[in-house]
C-alpha positions as CSV (number, residue, x, y, z in Angstrom):
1,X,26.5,-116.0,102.0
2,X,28.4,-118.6,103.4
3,X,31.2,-118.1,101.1
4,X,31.2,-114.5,102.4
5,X,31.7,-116.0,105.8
6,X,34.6,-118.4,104.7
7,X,36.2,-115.0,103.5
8,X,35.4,-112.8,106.3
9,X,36.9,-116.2,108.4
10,X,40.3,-116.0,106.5
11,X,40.3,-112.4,106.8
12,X,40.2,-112.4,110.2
13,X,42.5,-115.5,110.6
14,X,45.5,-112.7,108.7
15,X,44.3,-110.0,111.2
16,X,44.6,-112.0,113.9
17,X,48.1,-113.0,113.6
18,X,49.3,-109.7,112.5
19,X,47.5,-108.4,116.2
20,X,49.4,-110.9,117.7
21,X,52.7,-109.8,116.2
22,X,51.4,-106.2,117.0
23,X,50.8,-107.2,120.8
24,X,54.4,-108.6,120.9
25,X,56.4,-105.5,119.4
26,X,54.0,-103.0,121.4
27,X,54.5,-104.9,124.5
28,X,53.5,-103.1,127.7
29,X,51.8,-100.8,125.9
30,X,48.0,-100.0,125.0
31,X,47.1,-102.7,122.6
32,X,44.0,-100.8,121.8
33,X,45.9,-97.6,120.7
34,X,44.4,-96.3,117.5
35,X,47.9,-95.5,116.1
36,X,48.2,-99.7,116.5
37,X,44.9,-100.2,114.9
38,X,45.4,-98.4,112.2
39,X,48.8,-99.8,111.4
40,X,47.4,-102.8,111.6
41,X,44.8,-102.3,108.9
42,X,47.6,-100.3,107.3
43,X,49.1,-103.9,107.0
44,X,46.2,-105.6,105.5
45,X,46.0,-103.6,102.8
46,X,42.7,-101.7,104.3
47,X,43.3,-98.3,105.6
48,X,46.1,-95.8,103.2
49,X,47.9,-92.8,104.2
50,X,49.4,-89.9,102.6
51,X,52.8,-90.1,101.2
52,X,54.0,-89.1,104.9
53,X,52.4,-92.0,106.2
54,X,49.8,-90.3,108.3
55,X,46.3,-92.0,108.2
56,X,44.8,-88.6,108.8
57,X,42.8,-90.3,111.4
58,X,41.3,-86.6,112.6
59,X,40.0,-86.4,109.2
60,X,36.3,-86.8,108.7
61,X,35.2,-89.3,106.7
62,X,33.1,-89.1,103.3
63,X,30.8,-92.1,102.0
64,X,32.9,-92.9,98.9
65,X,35.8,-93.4,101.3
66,X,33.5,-95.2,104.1
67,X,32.0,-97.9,101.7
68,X,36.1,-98.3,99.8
69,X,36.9,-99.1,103.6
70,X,34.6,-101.2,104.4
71,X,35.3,-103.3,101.4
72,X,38.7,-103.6,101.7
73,X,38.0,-104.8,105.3
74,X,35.9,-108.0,103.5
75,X,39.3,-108.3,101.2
76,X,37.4,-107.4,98.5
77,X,39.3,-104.3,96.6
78,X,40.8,-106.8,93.9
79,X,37.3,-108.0,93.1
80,X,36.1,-104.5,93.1
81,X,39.3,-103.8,91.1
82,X,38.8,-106.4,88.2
83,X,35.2,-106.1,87.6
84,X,35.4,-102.2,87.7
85,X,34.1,-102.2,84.5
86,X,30.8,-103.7,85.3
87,X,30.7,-102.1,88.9
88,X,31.1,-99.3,88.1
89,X,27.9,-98.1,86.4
90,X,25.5,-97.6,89.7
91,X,22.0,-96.7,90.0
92,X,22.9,-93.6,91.7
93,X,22.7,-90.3,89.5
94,X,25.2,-88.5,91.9
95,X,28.0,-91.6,90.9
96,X,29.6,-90.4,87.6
97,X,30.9,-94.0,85.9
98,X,34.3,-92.5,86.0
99,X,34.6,-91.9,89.7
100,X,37.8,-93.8,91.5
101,X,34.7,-95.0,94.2
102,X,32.2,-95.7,91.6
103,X,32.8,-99.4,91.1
104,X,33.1,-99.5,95.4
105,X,29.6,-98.2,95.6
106,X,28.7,-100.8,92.8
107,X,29.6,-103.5,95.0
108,X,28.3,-102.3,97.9
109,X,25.0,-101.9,96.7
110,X,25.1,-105.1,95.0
111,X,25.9,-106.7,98.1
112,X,23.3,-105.0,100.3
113,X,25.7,-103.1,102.0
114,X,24.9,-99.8,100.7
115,X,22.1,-97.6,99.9
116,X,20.8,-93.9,98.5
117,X,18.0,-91.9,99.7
118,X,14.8,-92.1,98.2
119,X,15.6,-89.6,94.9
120,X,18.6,-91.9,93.7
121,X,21.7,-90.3,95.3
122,X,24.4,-91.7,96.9
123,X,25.9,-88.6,98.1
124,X,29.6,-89.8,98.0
125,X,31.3,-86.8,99.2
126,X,29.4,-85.9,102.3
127,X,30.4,-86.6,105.7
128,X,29.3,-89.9,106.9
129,X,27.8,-90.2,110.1
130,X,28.0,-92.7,112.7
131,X,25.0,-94.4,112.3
132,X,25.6,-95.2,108.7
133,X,28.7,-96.0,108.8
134,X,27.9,-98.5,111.7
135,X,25.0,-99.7,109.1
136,X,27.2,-100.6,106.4
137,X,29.8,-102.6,108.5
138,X,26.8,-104.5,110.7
139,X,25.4,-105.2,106.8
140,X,29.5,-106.3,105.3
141,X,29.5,-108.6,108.6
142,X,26.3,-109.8,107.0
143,X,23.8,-109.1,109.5
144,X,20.7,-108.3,106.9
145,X,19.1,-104.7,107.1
146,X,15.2,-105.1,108.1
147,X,15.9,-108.6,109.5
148,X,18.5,-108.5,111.8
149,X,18.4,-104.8,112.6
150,X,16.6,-101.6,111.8
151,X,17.9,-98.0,112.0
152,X,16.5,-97.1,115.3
153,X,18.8,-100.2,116.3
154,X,21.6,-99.8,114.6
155,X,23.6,-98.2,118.1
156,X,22.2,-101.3,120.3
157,X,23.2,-104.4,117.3
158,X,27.0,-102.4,116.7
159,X,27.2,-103.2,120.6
160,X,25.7,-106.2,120.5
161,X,27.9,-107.7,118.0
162,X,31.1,-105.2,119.9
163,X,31.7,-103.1,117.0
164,X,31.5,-100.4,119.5
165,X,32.6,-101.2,123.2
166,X,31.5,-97.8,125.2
167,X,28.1,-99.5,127.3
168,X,26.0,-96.1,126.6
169,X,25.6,-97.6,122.8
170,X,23.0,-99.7,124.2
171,X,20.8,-96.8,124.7
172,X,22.1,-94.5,122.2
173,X,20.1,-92.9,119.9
174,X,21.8,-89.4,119.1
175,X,23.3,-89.9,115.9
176,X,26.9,-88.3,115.0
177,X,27.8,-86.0,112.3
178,X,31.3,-85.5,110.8
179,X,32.2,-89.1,111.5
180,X,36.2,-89.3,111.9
181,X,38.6,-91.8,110.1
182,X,39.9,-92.7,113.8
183,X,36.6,-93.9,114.6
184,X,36.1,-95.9,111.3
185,X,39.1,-97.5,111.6
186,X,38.5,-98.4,115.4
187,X,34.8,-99.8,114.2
188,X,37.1,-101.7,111.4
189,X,39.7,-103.5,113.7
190,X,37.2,-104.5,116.4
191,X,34.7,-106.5,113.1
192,X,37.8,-107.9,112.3
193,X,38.6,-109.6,115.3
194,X,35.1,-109.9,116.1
195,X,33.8,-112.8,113.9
């Protein structure tokens, strides 16, 4: 795990100097905009658009597309990418081997960042919701699931470790459906340049 660290430290090293250049060509203006954040990530390599350039951050998000976004955010795609053929093949019966997210989900559950329900699925193409997508990025900042945090505290750690700035997150409990890619991607900045 401490190699993960030295990663997630170079990671944010890059992210931090591209938010600096950010702050400088944005000056006087909100440095927190969403637009920024997600050009930022844009940068890294983490977030895509469409052709048009639009980030479709009103979209909601799926969990194929939340666990390829989180991984990214550890700079892992070209891992994922060149052992696709080993990650690939999940334990999931809902993860078809030939599925573009199938070696993500491979990784993430090899990494303990990801995991199905109880009869094997995955469920790739429904809508994250907050909670679990807050799981998996406490879990990719490798905070351990069971140890460090549980699911009734998932709300109270994101805040904890300012994943999520809005105070009522420390007594939050009301989980959100139809998660948006706005919000991921304002989760994914602030990890960034919270480690």
């Amino acid at each position: 795990m401490m190699y993960f660290k030295k990663i997630v430290s170079v990671i944010l090293s890059v992210a931090l100097c591209i938010g600096l250049f950010t702050s400088i060509v944005f000056a006087g203006q909100d440095t927190d905009d969403v637009y920024q954040m997600a050009d930022a990530l844009n940068n890294l390599n983490i977030l895509q658009g469409d052709s048009n350039g639009d980030y479709m951050l009103d979209s909601f998000l799926n969990r194929a597309q939340s666990i390829t976004l989180i991984i990214r955010m550890l700079g892992k795609d070209k891992a994922v990418q060149q052992n696709a053929d080993e990650l690939k093949y999940t334990k999931y019966v809902d993860v078809p081997s030939d599925a573009w997210y199938a070696p993500y989900v491979g990784y993430g559950t090899m990494y303990g960042i990801v995991a199905g329900d109880p009869e094997g699925n995955f469920t790739p193409t429904k809508n994250i919701t907050e909670k679990a997508f807050l799981k998996m990025a406490l879990c990719a900042l490798d905070y351990e699931y069971g140890v460090d945090f549980d699911w009734a505290g998932v709300f109270q750690k994101a805040y904890e470790v300012g994943i999520v700035t809005d105070k009522s997150y420390t007594t939050k409990v009301q989980d959100e459906n139809n998660y948006t890619r706005a919000k991921a991607v304002e989760v994914i900045y602030r990890a960034l340049n919270s480690y």
